[in-house]
Backbone bond lengths (Angstrom), bond angles and torsions (degrees), N, CA, C in turn:
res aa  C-N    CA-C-N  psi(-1)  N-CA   C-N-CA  omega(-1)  CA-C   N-CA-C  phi
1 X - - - 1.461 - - 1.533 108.98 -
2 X 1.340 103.91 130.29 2.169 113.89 -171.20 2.004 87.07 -58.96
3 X 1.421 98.09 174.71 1.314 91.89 178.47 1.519 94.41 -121.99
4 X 1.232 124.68 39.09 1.279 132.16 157.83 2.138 110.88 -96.30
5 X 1.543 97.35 -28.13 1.499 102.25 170.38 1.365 119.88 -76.85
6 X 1.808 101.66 -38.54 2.056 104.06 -178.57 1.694 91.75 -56.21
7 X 1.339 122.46 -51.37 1.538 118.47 174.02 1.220 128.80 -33.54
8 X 1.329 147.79 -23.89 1.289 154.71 -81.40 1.506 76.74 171.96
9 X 1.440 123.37 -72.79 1.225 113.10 -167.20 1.550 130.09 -80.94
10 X 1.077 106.80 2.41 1.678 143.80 -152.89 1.759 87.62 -101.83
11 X 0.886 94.35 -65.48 1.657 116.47 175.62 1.136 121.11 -44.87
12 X 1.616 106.82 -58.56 1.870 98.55 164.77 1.054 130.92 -70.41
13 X 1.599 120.19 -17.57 1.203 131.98 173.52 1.560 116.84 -54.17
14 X 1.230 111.06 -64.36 1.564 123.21 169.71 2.039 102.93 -51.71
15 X 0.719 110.40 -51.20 1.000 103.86 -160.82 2.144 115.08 -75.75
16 X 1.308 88.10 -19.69 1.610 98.30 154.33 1.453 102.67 -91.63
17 X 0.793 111.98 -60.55 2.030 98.13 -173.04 1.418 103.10 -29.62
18 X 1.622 115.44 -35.86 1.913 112.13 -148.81 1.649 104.71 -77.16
19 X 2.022 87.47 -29.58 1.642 103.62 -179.75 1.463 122.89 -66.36
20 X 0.953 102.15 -17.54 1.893 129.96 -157.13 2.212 89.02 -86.84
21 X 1.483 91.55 -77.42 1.718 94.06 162.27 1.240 115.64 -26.47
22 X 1.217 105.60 -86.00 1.639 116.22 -153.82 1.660 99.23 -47.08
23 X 0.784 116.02 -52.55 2.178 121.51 -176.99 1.673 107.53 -47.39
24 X 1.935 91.44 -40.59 1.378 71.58 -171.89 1.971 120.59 -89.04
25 X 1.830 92.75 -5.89 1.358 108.19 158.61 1.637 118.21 -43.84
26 X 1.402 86.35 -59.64 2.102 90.64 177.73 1.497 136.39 -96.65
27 X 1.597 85.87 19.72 1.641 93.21 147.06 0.996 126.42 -103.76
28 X 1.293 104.82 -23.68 1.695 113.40 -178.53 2.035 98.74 -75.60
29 X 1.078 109.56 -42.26 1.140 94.87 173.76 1.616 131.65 -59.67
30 X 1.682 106.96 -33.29 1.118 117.45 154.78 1.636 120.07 -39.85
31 X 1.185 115.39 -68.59 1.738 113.32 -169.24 1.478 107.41 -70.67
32 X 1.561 107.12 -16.92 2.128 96.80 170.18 1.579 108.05 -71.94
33 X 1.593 106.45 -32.93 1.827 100.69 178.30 1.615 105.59 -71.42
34 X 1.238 135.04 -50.11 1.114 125.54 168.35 1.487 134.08 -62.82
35 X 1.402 113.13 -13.06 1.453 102.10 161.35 1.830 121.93 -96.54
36 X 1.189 90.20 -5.81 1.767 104.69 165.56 1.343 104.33 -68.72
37 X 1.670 130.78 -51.59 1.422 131.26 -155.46 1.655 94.47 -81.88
38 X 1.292 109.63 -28.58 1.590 113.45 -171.43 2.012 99.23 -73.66
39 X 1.264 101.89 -53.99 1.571 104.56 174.23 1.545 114.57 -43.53
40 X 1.257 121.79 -40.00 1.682 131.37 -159.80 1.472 101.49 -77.85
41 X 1.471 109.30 -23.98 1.716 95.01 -173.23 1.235 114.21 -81.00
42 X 1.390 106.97 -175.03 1.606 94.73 -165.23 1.434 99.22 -102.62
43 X 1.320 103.92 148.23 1.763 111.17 172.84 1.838 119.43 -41.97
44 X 0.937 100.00 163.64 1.413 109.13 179.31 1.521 101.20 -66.09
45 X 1.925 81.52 136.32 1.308 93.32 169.42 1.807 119.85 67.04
46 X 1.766 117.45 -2.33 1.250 128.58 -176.92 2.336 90.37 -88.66
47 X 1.217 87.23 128.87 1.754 107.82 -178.72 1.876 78.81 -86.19
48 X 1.696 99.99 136.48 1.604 124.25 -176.69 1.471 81.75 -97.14
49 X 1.364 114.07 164.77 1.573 139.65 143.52 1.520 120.34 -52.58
50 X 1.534 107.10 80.78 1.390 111.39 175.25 1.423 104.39 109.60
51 X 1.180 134.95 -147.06 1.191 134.81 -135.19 2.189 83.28 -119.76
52 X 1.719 99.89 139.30 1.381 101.74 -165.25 1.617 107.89 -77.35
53 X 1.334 132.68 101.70 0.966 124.24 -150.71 1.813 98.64 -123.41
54 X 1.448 122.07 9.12 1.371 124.91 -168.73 1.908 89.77 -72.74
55 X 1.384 111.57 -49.21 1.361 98.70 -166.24 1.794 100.00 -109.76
56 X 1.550 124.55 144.32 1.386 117.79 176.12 1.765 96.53 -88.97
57 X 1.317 119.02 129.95 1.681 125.01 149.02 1.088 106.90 -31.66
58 X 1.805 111.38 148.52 1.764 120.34 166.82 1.011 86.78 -56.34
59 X 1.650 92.74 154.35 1.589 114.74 171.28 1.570 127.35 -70.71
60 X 0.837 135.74 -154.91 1.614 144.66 148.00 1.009 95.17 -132.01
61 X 1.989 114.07 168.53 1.088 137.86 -175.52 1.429 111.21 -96.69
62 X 1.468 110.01 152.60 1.548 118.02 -177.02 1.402 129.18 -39.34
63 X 1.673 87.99 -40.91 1.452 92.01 176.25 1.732 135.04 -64.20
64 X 1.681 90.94 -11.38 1.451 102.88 -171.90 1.388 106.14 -85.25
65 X 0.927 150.97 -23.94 1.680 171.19 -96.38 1.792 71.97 -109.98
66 X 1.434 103.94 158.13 1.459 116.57 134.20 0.913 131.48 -104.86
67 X 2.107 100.27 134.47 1.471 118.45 -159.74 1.521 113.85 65.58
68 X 1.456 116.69 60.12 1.740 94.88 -165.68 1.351 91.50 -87.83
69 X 0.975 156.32 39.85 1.615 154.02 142.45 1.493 105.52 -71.36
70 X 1.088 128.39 -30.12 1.454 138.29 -164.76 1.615 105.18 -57.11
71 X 1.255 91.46 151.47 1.576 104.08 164.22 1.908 116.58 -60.14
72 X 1.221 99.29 -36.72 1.296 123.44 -177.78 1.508 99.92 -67.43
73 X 1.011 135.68 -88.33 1.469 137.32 165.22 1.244 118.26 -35.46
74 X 1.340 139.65 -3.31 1.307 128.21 163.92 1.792 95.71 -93.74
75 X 1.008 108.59 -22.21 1.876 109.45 -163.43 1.138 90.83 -69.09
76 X 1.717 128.10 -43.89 1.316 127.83 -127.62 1.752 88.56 -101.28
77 X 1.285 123.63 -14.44 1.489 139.29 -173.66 1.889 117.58 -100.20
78 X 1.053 100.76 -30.79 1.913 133.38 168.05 1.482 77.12 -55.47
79 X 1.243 128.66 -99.35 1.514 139.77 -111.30 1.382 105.84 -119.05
80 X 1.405 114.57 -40.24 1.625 116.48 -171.65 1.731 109.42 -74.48
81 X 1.750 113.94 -31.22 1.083 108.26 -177.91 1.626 118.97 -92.88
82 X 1.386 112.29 37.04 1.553 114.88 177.71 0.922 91.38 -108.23
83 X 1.046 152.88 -25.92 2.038 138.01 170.16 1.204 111.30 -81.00
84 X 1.644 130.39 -63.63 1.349 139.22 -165.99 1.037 92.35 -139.05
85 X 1.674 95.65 -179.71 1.646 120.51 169.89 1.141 132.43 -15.77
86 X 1.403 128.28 179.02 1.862 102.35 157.88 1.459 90.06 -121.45
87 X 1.672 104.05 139.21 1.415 111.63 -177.87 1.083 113.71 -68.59
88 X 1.367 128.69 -175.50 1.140 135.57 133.96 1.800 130.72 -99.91
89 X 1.459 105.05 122.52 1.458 93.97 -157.62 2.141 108.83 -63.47
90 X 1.425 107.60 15.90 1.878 88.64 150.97 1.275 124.54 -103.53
91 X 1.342 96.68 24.58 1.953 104.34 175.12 1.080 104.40 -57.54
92 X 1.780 122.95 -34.83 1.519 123.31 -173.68 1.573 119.11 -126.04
93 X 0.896 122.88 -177.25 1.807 126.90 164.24 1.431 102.71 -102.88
94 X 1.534 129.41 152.40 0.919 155.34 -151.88 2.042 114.91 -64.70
95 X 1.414 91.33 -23.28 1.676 102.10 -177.68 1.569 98.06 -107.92
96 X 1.304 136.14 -31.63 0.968 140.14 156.11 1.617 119.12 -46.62
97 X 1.084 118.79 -51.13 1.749 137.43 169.30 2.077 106.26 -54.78
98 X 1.336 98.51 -14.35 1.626 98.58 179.82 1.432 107.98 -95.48
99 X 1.072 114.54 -33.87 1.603 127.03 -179.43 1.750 114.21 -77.79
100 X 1.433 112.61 -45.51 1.480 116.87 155.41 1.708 112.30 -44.90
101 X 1.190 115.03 -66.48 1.761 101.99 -156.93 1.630 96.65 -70.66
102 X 1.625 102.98 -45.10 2.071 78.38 171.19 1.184 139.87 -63.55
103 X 1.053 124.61 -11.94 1.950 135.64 160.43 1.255 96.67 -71.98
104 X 1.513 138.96 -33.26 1.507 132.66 -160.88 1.875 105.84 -87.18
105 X 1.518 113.18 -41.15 1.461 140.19 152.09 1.128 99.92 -33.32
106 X 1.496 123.53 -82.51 1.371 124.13 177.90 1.469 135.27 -62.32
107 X 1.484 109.09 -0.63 1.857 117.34 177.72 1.689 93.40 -85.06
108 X 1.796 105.09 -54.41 1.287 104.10 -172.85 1.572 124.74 -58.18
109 X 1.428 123.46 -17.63 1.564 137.16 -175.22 1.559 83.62 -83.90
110 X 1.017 122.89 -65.89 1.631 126.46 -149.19 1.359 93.78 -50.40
111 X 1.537 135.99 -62.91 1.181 148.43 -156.86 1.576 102.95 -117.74
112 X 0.823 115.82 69.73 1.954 119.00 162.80 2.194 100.73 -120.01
113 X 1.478 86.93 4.95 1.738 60.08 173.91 1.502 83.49 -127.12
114 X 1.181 119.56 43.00 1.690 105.18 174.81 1.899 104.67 -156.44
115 X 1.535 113.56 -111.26 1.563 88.26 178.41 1.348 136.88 -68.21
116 X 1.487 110.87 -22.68 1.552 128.34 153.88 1.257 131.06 -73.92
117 X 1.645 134.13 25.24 1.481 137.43 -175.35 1.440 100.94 -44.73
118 X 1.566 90.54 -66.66 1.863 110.25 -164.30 1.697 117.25 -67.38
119 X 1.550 110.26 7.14 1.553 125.46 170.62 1.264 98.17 -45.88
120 X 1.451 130.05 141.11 1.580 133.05 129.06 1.650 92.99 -62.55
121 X 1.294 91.39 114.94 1.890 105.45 131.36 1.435 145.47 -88.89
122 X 1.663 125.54 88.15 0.850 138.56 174.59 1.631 128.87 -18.53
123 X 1.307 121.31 101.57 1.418 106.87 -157.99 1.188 109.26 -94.10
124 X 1.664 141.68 172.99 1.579 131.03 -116.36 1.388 80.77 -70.94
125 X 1.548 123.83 -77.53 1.193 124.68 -166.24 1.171 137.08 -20.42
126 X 1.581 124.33 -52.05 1.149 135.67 143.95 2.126 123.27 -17.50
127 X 1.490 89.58 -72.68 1.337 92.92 155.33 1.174 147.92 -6.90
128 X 1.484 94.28 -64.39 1.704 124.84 -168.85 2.015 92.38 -84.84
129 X 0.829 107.56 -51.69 1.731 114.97 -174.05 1.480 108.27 -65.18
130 X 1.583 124.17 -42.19 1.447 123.74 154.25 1.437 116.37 -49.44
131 X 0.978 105.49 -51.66 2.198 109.61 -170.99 1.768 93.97 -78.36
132 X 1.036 98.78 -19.10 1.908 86.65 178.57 1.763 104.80 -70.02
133 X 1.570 79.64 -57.81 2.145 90.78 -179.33 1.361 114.28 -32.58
134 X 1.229 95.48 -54.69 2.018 119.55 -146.21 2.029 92.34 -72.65
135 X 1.257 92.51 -26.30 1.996 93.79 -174.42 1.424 96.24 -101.46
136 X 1.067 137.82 -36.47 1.619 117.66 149.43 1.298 122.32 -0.43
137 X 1.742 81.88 -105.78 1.135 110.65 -174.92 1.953 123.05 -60.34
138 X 1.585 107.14 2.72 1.415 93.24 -155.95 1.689 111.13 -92.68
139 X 1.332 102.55 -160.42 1.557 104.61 -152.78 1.942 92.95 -73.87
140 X 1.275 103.15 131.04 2.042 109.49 164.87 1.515 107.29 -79.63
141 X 0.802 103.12 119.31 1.857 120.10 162.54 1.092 120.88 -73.43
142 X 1.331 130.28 125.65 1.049 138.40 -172.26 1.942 112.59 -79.23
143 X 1.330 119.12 96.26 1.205 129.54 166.81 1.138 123.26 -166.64
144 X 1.684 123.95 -179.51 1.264 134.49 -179.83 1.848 98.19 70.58
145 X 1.359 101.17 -163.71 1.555 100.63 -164.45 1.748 104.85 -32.10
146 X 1.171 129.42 -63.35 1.265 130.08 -174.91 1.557 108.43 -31.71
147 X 1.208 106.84 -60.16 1.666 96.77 -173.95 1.570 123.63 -72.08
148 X 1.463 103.01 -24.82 1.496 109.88 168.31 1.655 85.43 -73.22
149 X 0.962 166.73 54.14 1.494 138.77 162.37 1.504 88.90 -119.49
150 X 1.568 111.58 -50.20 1.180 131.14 -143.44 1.541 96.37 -78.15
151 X 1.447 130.75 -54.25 1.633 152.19 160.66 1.573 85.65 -12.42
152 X 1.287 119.29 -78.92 1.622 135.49 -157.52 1.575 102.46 -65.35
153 X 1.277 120.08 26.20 1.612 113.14 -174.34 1.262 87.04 -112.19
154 X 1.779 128.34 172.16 1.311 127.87 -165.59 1.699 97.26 -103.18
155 X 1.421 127.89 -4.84 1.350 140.60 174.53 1.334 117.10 -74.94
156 X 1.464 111.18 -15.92 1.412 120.77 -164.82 1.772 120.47 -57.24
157 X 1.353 99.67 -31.48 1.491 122.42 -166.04 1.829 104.76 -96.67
158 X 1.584 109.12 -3.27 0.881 111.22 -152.30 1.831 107.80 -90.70
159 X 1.626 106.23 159.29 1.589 104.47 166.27 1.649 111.65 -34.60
160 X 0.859 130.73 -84.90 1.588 133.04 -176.14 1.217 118.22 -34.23
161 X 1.161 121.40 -33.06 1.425 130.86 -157.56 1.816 104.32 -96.63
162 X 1.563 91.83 -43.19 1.754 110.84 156.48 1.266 118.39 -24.47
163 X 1.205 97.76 -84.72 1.725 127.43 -178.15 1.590 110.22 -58.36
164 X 1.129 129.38 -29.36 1.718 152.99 160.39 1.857 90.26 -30.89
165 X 1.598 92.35 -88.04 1.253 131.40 -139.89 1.611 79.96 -60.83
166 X 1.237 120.19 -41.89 1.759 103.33 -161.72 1.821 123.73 -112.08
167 X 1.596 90.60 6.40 1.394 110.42 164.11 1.425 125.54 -78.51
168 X 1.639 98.67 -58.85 1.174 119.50 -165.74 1.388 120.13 -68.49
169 X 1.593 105.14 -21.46 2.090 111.14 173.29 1.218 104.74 -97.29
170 X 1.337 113.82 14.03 1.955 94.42 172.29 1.510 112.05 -55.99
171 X 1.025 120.50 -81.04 1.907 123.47 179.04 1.886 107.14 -84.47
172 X 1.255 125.17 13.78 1.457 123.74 168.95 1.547 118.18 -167.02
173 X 1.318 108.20 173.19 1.732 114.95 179.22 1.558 97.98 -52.26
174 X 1.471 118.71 177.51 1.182 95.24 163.94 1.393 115.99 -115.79
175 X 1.210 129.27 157.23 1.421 126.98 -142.78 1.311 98.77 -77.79
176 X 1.780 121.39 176.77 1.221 142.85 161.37 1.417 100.08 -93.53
177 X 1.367 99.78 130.16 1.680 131.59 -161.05 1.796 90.02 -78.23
178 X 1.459 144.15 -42.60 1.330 168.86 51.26 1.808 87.61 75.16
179 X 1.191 132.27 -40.19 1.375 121.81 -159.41 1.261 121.99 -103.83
180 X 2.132 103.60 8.79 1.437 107.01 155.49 1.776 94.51 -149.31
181 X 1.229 88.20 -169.54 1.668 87.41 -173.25 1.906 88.49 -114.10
182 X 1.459 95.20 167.14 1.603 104.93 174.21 0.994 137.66 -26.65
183 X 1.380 116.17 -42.30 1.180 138.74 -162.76 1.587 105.07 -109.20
184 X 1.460 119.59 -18.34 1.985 105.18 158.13 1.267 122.81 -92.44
185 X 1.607 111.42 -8.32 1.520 116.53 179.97 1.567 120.25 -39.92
186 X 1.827 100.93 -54.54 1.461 107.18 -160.76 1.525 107.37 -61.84
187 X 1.697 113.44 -38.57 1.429 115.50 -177.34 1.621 107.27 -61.90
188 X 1.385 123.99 -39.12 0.898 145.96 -160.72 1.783 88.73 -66.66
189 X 1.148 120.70 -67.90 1.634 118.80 -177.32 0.990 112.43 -48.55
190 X 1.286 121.54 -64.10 1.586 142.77 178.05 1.903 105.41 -20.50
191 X 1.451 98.66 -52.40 1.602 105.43 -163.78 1.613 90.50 -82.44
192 X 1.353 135.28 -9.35 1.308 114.60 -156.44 1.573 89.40 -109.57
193 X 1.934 124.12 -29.14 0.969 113.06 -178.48 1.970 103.61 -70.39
194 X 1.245 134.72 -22.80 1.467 137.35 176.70 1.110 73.27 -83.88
195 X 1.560 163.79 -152.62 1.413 146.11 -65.99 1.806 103.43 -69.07
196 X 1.477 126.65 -14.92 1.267 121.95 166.60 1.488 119.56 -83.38
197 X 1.427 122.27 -19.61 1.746 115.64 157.08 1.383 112.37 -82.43
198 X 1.309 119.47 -24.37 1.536 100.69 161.68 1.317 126.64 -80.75
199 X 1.482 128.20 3.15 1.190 123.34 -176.60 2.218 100.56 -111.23
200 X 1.171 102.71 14.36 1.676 117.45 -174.01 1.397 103.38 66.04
201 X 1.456 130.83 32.08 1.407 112.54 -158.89 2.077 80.79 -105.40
202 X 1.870 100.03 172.62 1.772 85.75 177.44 1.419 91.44 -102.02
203 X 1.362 82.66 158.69 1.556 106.08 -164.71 1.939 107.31 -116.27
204 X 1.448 97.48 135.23 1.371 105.33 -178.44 1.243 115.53 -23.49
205 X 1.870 130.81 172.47 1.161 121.82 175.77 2.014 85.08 -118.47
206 X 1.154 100.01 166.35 1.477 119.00 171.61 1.733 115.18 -17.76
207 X 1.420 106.30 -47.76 1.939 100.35 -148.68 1.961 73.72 -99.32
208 X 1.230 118.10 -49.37 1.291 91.90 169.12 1.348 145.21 -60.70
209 X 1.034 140.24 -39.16 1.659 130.17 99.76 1.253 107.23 27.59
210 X 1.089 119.73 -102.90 1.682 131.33 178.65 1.798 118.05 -19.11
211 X 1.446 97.91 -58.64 1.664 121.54 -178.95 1.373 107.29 -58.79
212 X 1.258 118.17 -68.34 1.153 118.12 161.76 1.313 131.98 -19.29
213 X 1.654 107.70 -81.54 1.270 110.74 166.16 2.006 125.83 -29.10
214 X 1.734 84.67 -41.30 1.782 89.24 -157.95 1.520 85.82 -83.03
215 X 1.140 136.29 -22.96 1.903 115.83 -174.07 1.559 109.96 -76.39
216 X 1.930 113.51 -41.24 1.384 111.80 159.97 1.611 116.88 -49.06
217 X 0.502 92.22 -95.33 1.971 92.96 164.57 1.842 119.29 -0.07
218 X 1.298 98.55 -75.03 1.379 101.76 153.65 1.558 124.81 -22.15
219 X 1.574 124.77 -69.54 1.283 139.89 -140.61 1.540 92.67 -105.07
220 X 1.395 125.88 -19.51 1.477 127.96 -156.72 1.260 104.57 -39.86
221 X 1.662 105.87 177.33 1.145 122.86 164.84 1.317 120.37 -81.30
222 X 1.361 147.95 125.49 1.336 147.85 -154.23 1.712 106.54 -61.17
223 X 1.190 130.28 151.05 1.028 111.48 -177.84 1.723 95.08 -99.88
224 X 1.693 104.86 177.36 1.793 101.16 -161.95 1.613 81.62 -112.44
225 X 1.146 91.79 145.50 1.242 124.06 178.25 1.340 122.12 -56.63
226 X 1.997 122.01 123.91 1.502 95.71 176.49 1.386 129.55 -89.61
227 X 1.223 103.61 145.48 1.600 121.80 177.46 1.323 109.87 -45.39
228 X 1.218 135.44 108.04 1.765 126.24 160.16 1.407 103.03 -39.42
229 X 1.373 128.53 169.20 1.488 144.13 142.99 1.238 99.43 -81.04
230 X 1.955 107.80 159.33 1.200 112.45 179.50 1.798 111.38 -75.54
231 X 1.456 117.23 -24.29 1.231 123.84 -179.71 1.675 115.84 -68.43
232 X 1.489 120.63 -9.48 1.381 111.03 -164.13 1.554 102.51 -108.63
């Protein structure tokens, strides 16, 4: 072999070895950024400052949305479901829902030339018609006259009302009992006790569960009355 080829071959050698390094340089750097982001969250079952927003709940489907014919519900299905799930806008309360889309505004600016290139960016208008939807439809908090109403009930002190009061503000205000009727509560818990195992938070046991359900229930919103047909 000329010793212009051992050269030649000498050459690729180093120069795969350097390739071989460097990869394994930026993987390793990879799993130090990911075990930093993994370190930062909060322990199991630790309640964040404000509404638990490290992990989003499975989604629901379009069809479940309110009003999904809406202009609002197509915006909120366009744009919200290219990262994650599609929420449901009572994941939050209405001032809470202002602070979400501007951190979300600002993930997509920060990163549109890197893991988000291929993002739709929602243009202003859009915006305004999403934050309209999302405060619609979003979760009512239980205060002001309502909660003074509710305090003055003889249930207030009660098991159900217990378990109410210290379930229901883990990741939000706690809702107005008023913001479904009897009969959507239980589904209504059901999805909120699964959006708390997907977010690692602990999640009620069975009879609390139960209490819950039965004090919402209690306080509900009346259900509306059905309309006869004119034929019956």
């Amino acid at each position: 072999m000329k010793k212009a080829e051992i050269k030649i071959f000498a050459m690729v050698g180093i120069g795969f070895a350097l390739v071989v390094l460097f990869t394994v340089y930026l993987e390793q750097q990879i799993a130090d950024k990911q075990q930093q982001r993994h370190a930062a969250k909060p322990e199991h079952g630790a309640v964040p400052d404000g509404p638990a927003v490290w992990v989003i709940p499975k989604g629901i489907i379009p069809a479940s949305l309110p009003e999904p014919e809406s202009r609002g519900a197509t915006v909120l299905l366009l744009y919200c479901a290219q990262c994650h799930d599609l929420p449901t806008p009572a994941m939050h309360n209405p001032e809470e829902w202002t602070q979400v889309l501007q951190r979300m505004e600002k993930r997509i600016q920060v990163q549109r030339g890197g893991m988000l290139a291929r993002i739709l960016m929602p243009p202003e208008n859009d915006w305004k018609v999403l934050l309209s939807y999302l405060q619609r439809f979003a979760q009512k908090p239980l205060e002001g006259n309502k909660l003074a109403a509710l305090q003055q009930q003889t249930d207030w002190n009660s098991a159900e009302s217990q378990s109410f009061q210290a379930t229901c503000s883990v990741c939000h205000a706690m809702p107005d009992p008023e913001q479904h009727t009897a009969r959507e509560w239980p589904r209504v818990v059901l999805r909120m006790k699964n959006n708390l195992r997907s977010a690692r938070q602990k999640t009620p046991d069975d009879t609390t569960t139960e209490r819950i359900i039965a004090y919402l229930q209690r306080h509900a919103k009346p259900a509306e009355p059905v309309t006869p047909s004119k034929g019956s």
